[in-house]
N, C-alpha and C positions, 0 to 999 in steps of 0.2 A: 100506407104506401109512401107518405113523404119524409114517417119517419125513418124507413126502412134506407131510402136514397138518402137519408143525411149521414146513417150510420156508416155506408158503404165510402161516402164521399171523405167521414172522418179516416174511415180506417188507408184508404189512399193517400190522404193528405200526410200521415203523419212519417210512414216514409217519403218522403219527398222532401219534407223538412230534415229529417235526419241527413238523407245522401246529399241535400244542401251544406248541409253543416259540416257534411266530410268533406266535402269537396273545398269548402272555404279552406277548410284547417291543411288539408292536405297543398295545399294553392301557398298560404303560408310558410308551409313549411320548405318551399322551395327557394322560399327567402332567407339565406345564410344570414341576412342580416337584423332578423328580424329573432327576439327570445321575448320569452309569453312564462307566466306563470295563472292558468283561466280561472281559478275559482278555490279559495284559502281561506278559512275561519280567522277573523280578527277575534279582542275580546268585546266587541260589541254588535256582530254580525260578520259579514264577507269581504273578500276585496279581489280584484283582478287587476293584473300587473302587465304591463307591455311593453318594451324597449325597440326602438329599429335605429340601427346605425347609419351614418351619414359618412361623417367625417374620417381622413385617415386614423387618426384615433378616437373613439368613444368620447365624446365631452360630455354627457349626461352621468350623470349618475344618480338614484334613487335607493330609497329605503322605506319597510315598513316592518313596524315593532309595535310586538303586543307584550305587556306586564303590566307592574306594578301602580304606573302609573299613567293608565290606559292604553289607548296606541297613537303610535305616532306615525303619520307619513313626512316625507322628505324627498322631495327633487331639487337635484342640482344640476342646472347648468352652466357647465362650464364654458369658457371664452379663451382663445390664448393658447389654448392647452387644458388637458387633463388634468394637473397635477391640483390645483384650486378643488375642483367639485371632488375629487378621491380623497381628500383629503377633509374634507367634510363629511362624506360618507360613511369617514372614518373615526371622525370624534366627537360631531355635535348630538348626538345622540346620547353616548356617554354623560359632557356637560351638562344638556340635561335632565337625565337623570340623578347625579352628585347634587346639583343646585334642587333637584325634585326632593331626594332627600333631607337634604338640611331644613325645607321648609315643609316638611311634611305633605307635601301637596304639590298642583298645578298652580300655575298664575302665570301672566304676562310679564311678568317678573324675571321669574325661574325661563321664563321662554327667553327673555331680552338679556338674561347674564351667558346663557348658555351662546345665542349667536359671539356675545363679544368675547366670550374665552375661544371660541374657536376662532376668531378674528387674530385673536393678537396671537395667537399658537401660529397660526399661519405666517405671520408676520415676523415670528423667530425664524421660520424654517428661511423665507426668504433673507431675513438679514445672515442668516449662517451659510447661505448660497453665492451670495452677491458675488463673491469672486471669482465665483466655478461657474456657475449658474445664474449669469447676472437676467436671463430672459425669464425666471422666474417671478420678478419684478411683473412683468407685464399680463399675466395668468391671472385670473378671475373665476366668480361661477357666481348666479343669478343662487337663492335660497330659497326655499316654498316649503314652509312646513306649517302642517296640520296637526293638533292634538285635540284626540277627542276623549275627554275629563268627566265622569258623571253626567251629566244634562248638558254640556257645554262645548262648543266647538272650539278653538283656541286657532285662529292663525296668523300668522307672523309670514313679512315676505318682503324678500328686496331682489328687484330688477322686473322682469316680463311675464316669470311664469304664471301662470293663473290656478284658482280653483274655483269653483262654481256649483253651488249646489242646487240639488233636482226637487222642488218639493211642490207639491199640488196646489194649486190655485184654492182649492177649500179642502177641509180636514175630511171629506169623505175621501174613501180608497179609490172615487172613479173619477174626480176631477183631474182636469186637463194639466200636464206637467209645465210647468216656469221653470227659468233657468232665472238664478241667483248669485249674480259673480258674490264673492266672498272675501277677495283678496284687492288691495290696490298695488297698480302697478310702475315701473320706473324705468320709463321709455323715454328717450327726448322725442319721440315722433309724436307724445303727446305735449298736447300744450299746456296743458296746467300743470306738465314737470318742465318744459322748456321755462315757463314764468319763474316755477319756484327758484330754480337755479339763476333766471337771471338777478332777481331778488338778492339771493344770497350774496351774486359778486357784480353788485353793480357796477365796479370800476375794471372789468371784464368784458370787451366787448366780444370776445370771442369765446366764450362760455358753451353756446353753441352755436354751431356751423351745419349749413346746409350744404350736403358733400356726394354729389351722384346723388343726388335727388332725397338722401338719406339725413335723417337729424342726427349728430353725435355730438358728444359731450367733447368739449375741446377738437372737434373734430376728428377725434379718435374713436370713439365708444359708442354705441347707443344704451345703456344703463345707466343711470345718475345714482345707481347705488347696490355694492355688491358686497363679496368677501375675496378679499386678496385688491389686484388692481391698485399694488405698492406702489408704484410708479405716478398713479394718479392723485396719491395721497400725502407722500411723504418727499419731501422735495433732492433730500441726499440720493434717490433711487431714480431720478429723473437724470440722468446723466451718463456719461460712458462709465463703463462698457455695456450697457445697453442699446439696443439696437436704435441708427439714428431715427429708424422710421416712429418709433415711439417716444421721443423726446421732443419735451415741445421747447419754440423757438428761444420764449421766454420764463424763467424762474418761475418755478412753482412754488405760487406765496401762502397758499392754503389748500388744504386738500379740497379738491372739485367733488370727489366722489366720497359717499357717505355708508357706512354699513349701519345703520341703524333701521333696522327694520321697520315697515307698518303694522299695524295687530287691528284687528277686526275678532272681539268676541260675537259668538252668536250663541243665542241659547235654542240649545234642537226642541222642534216640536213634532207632532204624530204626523204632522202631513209632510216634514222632511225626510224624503228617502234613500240620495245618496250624496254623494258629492264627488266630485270628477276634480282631481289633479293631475296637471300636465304641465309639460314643457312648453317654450311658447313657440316650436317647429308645429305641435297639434292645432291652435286659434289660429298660425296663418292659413290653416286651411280648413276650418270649421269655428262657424260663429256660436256663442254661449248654447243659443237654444237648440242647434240644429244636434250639437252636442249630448244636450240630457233627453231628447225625444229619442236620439238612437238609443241611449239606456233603458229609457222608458220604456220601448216597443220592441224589446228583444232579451232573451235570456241572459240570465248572469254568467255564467260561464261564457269566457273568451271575449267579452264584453270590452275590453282594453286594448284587445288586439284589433276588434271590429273597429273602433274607434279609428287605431291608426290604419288599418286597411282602407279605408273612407278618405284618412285625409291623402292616403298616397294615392286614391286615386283622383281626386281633388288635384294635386300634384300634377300629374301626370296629365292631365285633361289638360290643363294651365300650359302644357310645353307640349299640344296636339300630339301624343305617342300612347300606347297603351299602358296600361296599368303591368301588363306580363313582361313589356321588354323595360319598365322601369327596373324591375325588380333582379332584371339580368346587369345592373348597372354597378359598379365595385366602388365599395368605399372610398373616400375622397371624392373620387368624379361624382361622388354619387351626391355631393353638396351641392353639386350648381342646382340640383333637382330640389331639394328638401333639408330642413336640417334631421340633425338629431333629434328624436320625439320620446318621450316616455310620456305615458300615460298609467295612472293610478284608480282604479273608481273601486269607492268604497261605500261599501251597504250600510246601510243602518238597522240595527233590531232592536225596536225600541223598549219590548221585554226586556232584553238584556240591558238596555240603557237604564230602563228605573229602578234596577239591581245595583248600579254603580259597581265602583273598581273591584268586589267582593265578588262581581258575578266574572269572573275571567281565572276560568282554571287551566290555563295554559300559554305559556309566554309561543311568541310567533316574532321570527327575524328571517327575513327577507329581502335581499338585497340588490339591484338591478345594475346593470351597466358594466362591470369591472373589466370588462373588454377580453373575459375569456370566458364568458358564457356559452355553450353549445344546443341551441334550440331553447328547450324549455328551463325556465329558473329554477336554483336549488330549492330543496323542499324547505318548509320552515323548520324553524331548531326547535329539538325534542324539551317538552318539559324540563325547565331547571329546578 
């Protein structure tokens, strides 16, 4: 008999979870501003991809690539403007891979020549702008990239965004999920970047400034380290015709802001399961763990998008309104609410992992944000 009531009770349960699950999706979908790609082979396992717009223009952009020399994820946030994070979107990737080539491999290396070729690429396009385009100068984007190489995590990061991986408290399959940030970050709201900086320019009392209750670097920024962000670096671009709200009062004697990334290797083991990269709109509204316990306790598909449906409603609780009439809220206005989010979480198959780069028969490119996405993201690129 009790087995009989448990079969009855599965077979109930498991529509319920389904029309749950439509209903989520369908509830998303009513969000113009929200694009989802739920569930896509890397060459080392899965990944699920989520974008939700904020800003009159898209500032985020993302990326993930699977070949030759593993895969790679990428999120950029932008500041300023767009033009910084698309334009990394657009190249770092390429670098490296070119730098992947020449040394036959991964390394920290080939990751750190890659960010400063697109650094100083960047920095042509603004000096060929200055005259047309002098607010080009003041455009930035935060950098998060992931490369997962054979057994090896690889990440590199300047400004706020985070990653964090999900791995079991012990190597069985049933231990309880930790969260694992993986990345350091370059906030002035913390203090051990407020110190570093003041360190660097002791004879700066104004380095940073407490501003609306906010840390910024010069009193302009809260990053102490990006790509782009001319104006804070190179003292000829601190000046008209740049806008005066971005010129500071006195001579800029050294660059303040740094693009030299952090690197955190890790080496994956059986009990790491995923790893969550996001923009840093997703951590102001979900802390590390609350983060990989949703991964933990819910399917992989759409698993990115659940993610940010969580933090908007996070959001939305934070300004007493509903989660439904946020979601009726139009781009721009829609920034006093939440920023821009991308969210990335990426699976691990560790089969596939102790195969190395040999087990990936099919390259995957994917790309997030470009601010003419319609619902769900492009499919990956067919085999080259």
């Amino acid at each position: 008999m009790l087995e009989w009531v448990m079969k009855m009770l599965v077979a109930c349960w498991r529509p319920v979870q389904r029309y749950a699950h439509m209903g989520a999706e369908a509830a998303d979908r009513q969000d113009a501003l929200l694009w989802y790609k739920d569930l896509s082979p890397h060459g080392s396992g899965e990944f699920s991809i989520a974008v939700v717009q904020a800003n009159t223009l898209l500032e985020d952009q993302s990326q993930v690539e699977s070949g030759k020399f593993g895969t790679f994820v990428g999120i950029y946030d932008g500041h300023g403007g767009p033009e910084a994070s698309r334009f990394i979107n657009d190249s770092l990737y390429y670098y490296l891979q070119k730098f992947a080539e020449e040394q036959q491999g991964m390394s920290v290396e080939v990751i750190r020549k890659a960010f400063m070729e697109t650094e100083d690429k960047f920095f042509a396009i603004v000096q060929k702008s200055w005259l047309t385009k002098p607010q080009i100068a003041a455009v930035g984007s935060c950098c998060l990239v992931g490369v997962i190489w054979g057994s090896k995590l690889y990440i590199a990061n300047l400004g706020d965004s985070r990653a964090v991986l999900g791995t079991l408290s012990r190597s069985t399959t049933t231990g309880p999920i930790v969260a694992m940030q993986v990345s350091a970050e370059h906030n002035a709201s913390i203090e051990s970047v407020r110190q570093d900086l003041m360190a660097l320019h002791p004879d700066d009392s104004h380095i940073v400034v407490l501003k609306h209750g906010v840390w910024r670097v010069k009193g302009l920024i809260q990053v102490s380290r990006s790509i782009g962000d001319v104006y804070l670096k190179k003292a000829e671009y601190n000046r008209e015709p740049l806008l005066s709200r971005f010129r500071l009062p006195e001579p800029l004697r050294r660059p303040v802001l740094s693009a030299e990334p952090d690197f955190h290797v890790h080496m994956l083991r059986p009990q790491d399961r995923f790893i969550i990269f996001a923009s840093d709109g997703l951590w102001e509204h979900l802390s590390n763990q609350e983060a990989v316990e949703i991964v933990h306790n819910h399917p992989r598909a759409g698993i990115a998008r659940r993610l940010i449906r969580t933090a908007l409603q996070e959001a939305a609780k934070k300004r007493e309104m509903r989660y439904s009439d946020l979601k009726r809220i139009e781009r721009g206005i829609r920034r006093h609410f939440h920023d821009d989010i991308t969210v990335v979480v990426v699976f691990l198959d560790h089969e596939l992992l102790s195969r190395g780069s040999s087990s990936i028969s099919h390259h995957t490119s994917v790309k997030g944000g470009m601010d003419n996405h319609k619902g769900v993201l492009g499919s990956p690129a067919e085999p080259s």
